[in-house]
TINU-37755 format. One record per atom (N, C-alpha, C): x, y, z. Coordinates in steps of 0.1 Angstrom, whole numbers, padded with zeros to 4 digits, always signed. Example, Ala and Ser with C-alpha at 12.3 -4.5 7.8 and 13.67 -1.06 7.14 Angstrom:
<pts>
+0132-0057+0078 +0123-0045+0078 +0132-0033+0078 +0128-0022+0071 +0137-0011+0071 +0129+0000+0079 
</pts>
This chain:
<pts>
-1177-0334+0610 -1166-0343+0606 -1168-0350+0593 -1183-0355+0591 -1180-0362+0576 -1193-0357+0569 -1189-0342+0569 -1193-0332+0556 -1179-0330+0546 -1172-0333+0549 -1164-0336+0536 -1159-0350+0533 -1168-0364+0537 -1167-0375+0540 -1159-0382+0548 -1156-0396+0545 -1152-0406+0554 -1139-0405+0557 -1129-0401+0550 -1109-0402+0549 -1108-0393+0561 -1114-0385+0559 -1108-0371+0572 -1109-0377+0585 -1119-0387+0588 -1124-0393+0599 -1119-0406+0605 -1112-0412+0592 -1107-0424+0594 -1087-0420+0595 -1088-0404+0588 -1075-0402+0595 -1070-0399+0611 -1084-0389+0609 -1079-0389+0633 -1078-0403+0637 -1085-0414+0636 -1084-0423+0639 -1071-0431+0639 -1067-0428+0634 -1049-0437+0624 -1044-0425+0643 -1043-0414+0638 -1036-0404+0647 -1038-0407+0666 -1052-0410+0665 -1056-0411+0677 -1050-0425+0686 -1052-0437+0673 -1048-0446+0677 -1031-0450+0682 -1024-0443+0675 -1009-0441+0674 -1007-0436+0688 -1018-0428+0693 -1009-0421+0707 -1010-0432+0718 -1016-0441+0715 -1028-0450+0724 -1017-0462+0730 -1015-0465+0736 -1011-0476+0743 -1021-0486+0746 -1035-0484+0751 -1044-0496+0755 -1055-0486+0746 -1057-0494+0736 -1071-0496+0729 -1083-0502+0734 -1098-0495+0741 -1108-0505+0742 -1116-0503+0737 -1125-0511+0730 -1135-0510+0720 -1149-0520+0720 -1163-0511+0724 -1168-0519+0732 -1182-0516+0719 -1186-0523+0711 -1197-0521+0703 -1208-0530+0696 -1219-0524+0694 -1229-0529+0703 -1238-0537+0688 -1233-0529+0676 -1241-0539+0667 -1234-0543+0652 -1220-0536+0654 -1212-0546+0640 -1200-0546+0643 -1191-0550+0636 -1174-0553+0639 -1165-0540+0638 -1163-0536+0650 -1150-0526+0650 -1144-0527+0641 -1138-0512+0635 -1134-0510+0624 -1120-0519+0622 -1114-0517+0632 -1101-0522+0633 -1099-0535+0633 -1110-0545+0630 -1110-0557+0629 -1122-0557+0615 -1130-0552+0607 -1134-0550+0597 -1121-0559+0582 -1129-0564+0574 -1124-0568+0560 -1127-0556+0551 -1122-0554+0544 -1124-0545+0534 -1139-0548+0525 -1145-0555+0524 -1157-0557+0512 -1168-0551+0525 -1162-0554+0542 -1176-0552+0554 -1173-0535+0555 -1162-0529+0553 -1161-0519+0558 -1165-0509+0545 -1164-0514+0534 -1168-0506+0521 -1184-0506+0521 -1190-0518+0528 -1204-0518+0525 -1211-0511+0536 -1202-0508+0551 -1208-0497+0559 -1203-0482+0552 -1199-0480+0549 -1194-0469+0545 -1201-0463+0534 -1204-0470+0526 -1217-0469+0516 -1229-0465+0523 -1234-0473+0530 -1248-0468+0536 -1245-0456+0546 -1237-0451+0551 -1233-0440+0557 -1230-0427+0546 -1223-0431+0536 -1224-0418+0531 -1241-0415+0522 -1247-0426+0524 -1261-0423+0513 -1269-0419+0526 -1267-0426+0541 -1274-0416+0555 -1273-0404+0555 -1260-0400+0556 -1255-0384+0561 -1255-0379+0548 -1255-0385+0536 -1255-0373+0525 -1246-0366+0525 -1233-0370+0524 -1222-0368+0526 -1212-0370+0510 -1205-0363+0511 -1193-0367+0497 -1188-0378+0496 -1191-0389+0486 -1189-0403+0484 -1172-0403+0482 -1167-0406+0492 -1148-0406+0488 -1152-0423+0501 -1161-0436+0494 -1158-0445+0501 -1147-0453+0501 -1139-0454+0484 -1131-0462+0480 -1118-0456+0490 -1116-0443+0490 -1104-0438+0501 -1105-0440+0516 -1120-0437+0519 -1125-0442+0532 -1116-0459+0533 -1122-0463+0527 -1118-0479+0531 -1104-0482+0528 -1100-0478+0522 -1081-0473+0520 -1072-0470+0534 -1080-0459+0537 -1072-0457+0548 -1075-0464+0562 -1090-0470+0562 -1094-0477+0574 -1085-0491+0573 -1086-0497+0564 -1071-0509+0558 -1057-0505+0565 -1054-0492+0560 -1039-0489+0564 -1039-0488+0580 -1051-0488+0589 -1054-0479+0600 -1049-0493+0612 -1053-0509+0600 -1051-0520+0608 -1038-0523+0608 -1035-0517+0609 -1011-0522+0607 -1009-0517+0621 -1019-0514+0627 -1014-0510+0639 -1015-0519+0649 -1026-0532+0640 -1025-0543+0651 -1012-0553+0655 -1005-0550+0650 -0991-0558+0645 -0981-0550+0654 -0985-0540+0660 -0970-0531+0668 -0969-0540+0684 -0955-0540+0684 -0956-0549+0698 -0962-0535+0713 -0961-0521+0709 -0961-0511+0715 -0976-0510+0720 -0985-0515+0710 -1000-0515+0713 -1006-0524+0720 -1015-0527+0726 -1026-0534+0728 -1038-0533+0729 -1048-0545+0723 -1062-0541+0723 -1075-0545+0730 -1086-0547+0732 -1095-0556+0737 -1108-0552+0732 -1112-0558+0725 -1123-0550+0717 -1140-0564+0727 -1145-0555+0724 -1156-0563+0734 -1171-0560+0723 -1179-0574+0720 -1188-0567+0705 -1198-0579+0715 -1209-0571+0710 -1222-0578+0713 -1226-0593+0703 -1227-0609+0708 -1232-0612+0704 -1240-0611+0684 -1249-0598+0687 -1253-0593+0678 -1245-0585+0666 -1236-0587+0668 -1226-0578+0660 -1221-0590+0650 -1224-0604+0656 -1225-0612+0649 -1231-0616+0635 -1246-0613+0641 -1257-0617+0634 -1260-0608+0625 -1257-0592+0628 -1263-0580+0615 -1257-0580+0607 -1263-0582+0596 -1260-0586+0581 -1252-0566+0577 -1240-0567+0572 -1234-0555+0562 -1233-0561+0551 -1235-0557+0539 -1234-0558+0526 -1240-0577+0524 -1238-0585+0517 -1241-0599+0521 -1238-0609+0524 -1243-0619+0521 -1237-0631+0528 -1224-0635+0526 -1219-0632+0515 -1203-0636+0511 -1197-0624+0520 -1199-0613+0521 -1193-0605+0528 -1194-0608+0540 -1203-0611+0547 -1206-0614+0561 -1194-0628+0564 -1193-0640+0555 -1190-0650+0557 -1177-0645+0559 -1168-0636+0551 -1158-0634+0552 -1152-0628+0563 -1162-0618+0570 -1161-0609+0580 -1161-0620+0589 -1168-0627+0593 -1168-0637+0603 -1157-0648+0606 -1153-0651+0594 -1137-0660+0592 -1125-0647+0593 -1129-0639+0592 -1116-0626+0599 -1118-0627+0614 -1130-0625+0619 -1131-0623+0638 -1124-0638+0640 -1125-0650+0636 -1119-0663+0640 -1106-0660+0639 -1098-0657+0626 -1088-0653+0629 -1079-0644+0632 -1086-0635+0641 -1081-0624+0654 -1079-0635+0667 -1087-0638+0674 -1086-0652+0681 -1071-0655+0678 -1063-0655+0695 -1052-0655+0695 -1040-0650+0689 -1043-0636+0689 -1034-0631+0679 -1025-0620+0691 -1015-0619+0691 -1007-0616+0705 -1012-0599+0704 -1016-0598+0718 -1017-0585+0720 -1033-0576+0719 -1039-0590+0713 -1055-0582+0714 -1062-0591+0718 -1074-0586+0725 -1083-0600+0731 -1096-0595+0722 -1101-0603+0718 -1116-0604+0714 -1125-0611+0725 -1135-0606+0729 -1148-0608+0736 -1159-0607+0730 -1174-0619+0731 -1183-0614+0725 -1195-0621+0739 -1202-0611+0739 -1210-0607+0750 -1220-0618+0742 -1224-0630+0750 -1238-0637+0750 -1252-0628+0749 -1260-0632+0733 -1273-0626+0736 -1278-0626+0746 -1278-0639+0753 -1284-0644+0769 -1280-0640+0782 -1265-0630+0779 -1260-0621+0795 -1272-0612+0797 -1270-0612+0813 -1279-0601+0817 -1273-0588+0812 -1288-0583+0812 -1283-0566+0815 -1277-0558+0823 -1270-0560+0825 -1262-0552+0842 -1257-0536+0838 -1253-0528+0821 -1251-0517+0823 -1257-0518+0809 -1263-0506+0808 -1269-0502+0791 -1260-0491+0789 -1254-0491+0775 -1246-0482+0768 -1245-0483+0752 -1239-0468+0747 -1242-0468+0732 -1225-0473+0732 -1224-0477+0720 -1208-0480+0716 -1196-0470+0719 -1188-0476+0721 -1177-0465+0727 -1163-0470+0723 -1152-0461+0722 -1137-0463+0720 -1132-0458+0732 -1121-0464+0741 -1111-0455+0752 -1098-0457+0745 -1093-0442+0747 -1076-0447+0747 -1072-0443+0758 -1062-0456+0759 -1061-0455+0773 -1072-0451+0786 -1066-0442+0797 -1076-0438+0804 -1079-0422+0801 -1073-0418+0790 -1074-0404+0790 -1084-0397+0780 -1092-0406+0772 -1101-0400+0764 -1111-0414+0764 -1125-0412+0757 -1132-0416+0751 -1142-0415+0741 -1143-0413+0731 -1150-0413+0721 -1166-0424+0719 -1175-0416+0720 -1189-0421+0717 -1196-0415+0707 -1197-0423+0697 -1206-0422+0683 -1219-0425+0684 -1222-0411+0679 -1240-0406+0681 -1246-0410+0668 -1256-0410+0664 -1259-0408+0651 -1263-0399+0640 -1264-0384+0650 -1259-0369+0642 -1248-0365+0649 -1242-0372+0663 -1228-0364+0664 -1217-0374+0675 -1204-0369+0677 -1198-0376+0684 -1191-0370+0697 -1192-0377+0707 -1186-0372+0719 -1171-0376+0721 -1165-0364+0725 -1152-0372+0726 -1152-0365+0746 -1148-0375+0754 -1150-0372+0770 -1133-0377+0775 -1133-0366+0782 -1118-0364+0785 -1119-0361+0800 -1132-0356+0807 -1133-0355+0826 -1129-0369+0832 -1113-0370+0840 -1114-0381+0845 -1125-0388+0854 -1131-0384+0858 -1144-0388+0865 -1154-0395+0854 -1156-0386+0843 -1165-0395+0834 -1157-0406+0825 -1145-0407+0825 -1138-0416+0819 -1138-0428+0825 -1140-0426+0840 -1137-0436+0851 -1150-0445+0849 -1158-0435+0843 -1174-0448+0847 -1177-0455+0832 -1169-0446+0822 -1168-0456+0809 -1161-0470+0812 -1147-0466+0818 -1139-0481+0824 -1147-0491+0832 -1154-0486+0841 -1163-0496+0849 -1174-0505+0839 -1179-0494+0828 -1186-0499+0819 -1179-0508+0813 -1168-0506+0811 -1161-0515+0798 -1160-0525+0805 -1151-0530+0819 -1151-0537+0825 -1159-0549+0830 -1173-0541+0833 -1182-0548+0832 -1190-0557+0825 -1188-0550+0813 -1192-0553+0796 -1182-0566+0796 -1167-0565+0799 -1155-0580+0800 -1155-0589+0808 -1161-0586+0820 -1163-0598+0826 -1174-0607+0819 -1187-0603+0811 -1198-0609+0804 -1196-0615+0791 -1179-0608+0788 -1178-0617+0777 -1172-0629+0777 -1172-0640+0763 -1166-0648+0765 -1153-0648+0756 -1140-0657+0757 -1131-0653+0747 -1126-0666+0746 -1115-0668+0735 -1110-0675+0737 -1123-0688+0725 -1121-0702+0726 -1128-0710+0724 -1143-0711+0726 -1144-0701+0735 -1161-0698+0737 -1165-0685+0728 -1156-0681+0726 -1161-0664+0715 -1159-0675+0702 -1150-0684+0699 -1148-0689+0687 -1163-0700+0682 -1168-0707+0693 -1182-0712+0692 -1191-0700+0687 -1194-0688+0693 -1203-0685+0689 -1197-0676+0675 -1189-0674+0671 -1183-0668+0659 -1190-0685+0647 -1184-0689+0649 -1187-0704+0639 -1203-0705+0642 -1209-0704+0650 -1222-0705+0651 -1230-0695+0640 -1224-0685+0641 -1229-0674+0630 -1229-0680+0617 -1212-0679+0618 -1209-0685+0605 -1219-0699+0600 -1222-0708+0606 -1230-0720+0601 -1244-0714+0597 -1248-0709+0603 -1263-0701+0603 -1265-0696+0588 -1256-0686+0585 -1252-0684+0572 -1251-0686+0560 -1241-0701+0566 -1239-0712+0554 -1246-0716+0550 -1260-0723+0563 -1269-0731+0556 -1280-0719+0548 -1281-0713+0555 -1296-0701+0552 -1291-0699+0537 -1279-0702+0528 -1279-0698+0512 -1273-0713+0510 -1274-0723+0517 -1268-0735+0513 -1258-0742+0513 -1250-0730+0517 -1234-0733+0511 -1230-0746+0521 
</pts>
């Protein structure tokens, strides 16, 4: 998929997400795309095409991953994105970028139709898993690091949901996801001063 770079990949996604009624998005060490700023999503996208050695089209990559968020605004959709704690704290591109990405996740926080959850460093372990997207209950997509699954057997879809599930009851949302979002954020501020 991204031997001829990022746009082709960030288009199924526009496509995939369109068919989707319930978006779940459960990831384990940076901010779902779909809630990404443009400077966080340009600076992953960079280090991925100098990984895979891939055709540098990041400026269109990030173009269309931008266009890909208008989908958060449809009353037709809904979302629940669930991020590790840690997704907090790993630095993409730097601290101005980070700071910014961080004052974007605060302002998703009550925004009609999507929940943000962020899983406590300090939750137990109760299920280990690599990051995952469901639409609806009819697919799931899992990103490898040479390749990606997409799982359509309702039986194995069912134990992603149990996973996700489980993953939501550990999170916290609301005023308690916004503590530790601002937590980040202060960490940040002081560690360059600001």
């Amino acid at each position: 998929m991204l031997s001829t770079g990022l746009t082709r990949r960030q288009q199924q996604s526009i496509e995939l997400e369109a068919e989707t009624t319930e978006l779940r998005v459960y990831q384990t060490q940076i901010v779902p795309g779909l809630l990404q700023t443009a400077e966080y999503a340009e600076a992953l996208m960079q280090r991925l095409v100098e990984f895979h050695r891939v055709p540098d089209d990041v400026e269109q990559g990030v173009s269309t991953r931008m266009a890909r968020q208008r989908i958060l605004h449809e009353d037709d959709h809904r979302f629940h994105f669930l991020i590790s704690e840690q997704s907090l704290h790993s630095t993409v591109g730097s601290e101005d970028v980070m700071r910014r990405q961080l004052d974007r996740l605060a302002s998703t926080l009550g925004m009609p139709r999507i929940t943000l959850g962020v899983i406590p460093a300090a939750a137990e372990v109760l299920m280990v898993s690599t990051s995952f997207v469901m639409f609806d209950d009819r697919m799931v997509m899992v990103e490898g690091t040479a390749a990606e699954l997409t799982i359509t057997q309702p039986r194995e879809v069912a134990i992603y949901r149990r996973a996700f599930d489980t993953f939501a009851e550990q999170a916290v949302i609301g005023a308690e996801a916004r503590a530790l979002i601002m937590a980040a954020m202060d960490r940040r501020c002081s560690s360059e001063g600001h």
